[in-house]
N, C-alpha and C positions, 0 to 999 in steps of 0.2 A: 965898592962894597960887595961881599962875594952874598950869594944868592942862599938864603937863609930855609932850608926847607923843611919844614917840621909836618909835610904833610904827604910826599911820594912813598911813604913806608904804608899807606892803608889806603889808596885812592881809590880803589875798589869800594872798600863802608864808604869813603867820603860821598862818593856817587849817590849811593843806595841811600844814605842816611841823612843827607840835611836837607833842611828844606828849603823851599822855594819861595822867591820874594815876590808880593804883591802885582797883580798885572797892571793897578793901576799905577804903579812908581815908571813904569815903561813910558805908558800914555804920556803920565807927565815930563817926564823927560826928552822923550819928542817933540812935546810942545815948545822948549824951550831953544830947539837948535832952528839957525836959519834955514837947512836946508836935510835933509834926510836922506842922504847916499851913503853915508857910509859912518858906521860906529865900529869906535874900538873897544872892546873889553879886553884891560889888561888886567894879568893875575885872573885869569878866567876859572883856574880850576877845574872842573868838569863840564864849563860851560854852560852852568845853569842862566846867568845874567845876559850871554850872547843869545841863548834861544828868546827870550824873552825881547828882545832888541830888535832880534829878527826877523819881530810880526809888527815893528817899525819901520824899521831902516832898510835901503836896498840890499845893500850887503854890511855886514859885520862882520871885522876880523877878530879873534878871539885869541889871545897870548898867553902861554904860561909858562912860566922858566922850570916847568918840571915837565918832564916827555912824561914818566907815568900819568900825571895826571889829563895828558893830551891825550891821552892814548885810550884814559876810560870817557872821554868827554862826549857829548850827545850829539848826535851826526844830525844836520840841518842843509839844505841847500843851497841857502846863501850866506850862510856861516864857514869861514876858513879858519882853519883851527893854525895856529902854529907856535913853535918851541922859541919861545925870545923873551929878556927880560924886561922888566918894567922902563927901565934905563936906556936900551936898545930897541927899541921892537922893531927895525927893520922897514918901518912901513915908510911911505914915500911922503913929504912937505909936503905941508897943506893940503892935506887928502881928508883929513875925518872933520865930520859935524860933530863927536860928542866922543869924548873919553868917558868908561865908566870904572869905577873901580872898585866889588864888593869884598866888603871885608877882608882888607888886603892891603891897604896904604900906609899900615902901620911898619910895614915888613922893608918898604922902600927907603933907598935913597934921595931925599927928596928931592934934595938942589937939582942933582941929576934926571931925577923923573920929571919934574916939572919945566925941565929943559928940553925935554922929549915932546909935552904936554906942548909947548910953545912952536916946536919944531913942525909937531905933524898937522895940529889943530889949524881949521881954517877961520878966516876972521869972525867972530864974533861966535867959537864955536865955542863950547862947554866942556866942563870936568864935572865929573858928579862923583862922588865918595858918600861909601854910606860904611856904617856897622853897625852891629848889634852884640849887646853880651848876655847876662843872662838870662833863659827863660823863667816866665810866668804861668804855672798852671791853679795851684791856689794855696792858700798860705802853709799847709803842712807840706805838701811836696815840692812849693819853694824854699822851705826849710831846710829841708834835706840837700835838695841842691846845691843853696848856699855854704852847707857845709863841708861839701865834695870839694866845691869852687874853693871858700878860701881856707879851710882847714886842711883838710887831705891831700889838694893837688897844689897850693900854695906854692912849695918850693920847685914845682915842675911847671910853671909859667916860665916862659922867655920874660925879659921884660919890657918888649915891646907891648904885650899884653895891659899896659898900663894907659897907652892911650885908647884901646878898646872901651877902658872904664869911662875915661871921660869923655866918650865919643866925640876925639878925633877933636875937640876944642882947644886941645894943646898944643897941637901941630900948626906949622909955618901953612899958611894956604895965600899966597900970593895972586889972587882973579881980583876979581867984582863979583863976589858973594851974591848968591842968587836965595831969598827965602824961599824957602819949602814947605809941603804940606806936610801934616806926617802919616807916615807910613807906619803900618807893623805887618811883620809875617804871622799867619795861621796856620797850622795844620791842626789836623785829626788825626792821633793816632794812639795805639794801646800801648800797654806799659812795653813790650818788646821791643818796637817803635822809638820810644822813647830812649831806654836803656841803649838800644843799636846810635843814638844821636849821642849819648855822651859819653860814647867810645869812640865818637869821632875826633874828640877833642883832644891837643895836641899834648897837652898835662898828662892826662889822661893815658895814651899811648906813651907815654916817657916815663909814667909812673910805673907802669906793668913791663917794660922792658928792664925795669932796674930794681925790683922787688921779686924774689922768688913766690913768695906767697900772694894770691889775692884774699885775703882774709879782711881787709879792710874794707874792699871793693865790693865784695860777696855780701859783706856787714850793712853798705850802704845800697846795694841792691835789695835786699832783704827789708829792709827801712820803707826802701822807695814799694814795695810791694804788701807792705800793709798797710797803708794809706791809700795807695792806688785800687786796694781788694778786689778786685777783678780784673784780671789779667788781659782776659780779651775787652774790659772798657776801651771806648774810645772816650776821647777828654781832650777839647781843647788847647793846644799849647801855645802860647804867644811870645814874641821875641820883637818888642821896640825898635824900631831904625832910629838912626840921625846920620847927617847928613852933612855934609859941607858941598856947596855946589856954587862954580863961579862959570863968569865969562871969559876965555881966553881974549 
């Protein structure tokens, strides 16, 4: 299946703009592998989830089938960043304690990836998949989001996008299902913050390449900025995990 990238066009915001998941999803996932030498984050992105792995495991290799986005990814010491896809990643048999894969497994091949998952994973090692859709900040300006989300950027969803909704419960996941805690991400940040986050989004960036005008976008920036009434607020923003996590 050829490599689906709806994100090498902005790696730059992608960096700058999303946020950062939980330290204690780390913790616990460490807890969970027999031995802590080495983690793979595949579909790393900018390597948010390998740094975070990092202040785990010995080393962590981090994968992404798009050079741009290797290229913006956060430099670590004992993180190795490299261009491979989820299918292939090059790494050697039974070398990793824990595959992790953020918001990202939706994009895969699975049969394929989970042949990889089998190939490199050492015995009794882990797979962790998590996502998240959309944010909560509070009920007027999840309003408005929701309306970006399925009214305006609706026909600019891939429709892989559809098992994001059902977090990933629809998907084939062949392990020994490991239960979880749950997790949610936090930030704090002001309406600029916020608007630079859902310009991250892939609909989003599709919509504005194929509309001359933003008059709609402007329309629901303007929205999100009367309810927000102070620009420089900061305000909590929250985004749910879930998770699917087995025993290789």
């Amino acid at each position: 299946m050829a490599f689906k990238d709806h994100f090498s066009g902005h790696a730059d915001a992608y960096a700058s703009a999303r946020p950062d998941y939980p330290t204690s999803l780390y913790a616990w996932l460490a807890q969970q592998t027999p031995t802590r030498s080495h983690a793979w984050d595949c579909a790393t992105g900018n390597g948010q989830a390998a740094i975070g792995l990092a202040l785990h495991f010995d080393q962590v290799s981090a994968s992404d089938a798009s050079a741009d986005q290797i290229a913006n990814a956060i430099p670590q010491a004992n993180v190795r960043y490299l261009v491979a896809s989820a299918e292939h990643s090059t790494l050697h048999q039974t070398s990793v304690d824990l595959i992790s894969v953020a918001q990202a497994l939706h994009w895969f091949d699975h049969d394929a990836f989970y042949a990889e998952v089998r190939r490199v994973a050492r015995p009794n090692g882990v797979l962790a998949a998590w996502t998240y859709g959309l944010t909560r900040v509070n009920p007027a300006i999840d309003a408005i989001v929701d309306t970006l989300y399925e009214d305006l950027l609706d026909p600019w969803w891939p429709p892989e996008r559809r098992h994001v909704e059902t977090g990933y419960q629809d998907l084939a996941f062949p392990f020994a299902e490991i239960p979880s805690p749950d997790f949610a991400m936090r930030q704090y940040w002001s309406l600029t913050q916020f608007i630079a986050y859902l310009h991250t989004w892939s609909a989003m960036q599709r919509y504005l390449r194929n509309h001359k005008s933003r008059d709609a976008i402007d329309e629901i920036e303007h929205r999100l900025a009367s309810v927000w009434r102070h620009a420089d607020r900061v305000r909590e923003v929250l985004w749910p995990l879930r998770m699917r996590v087995g025993r290789v």
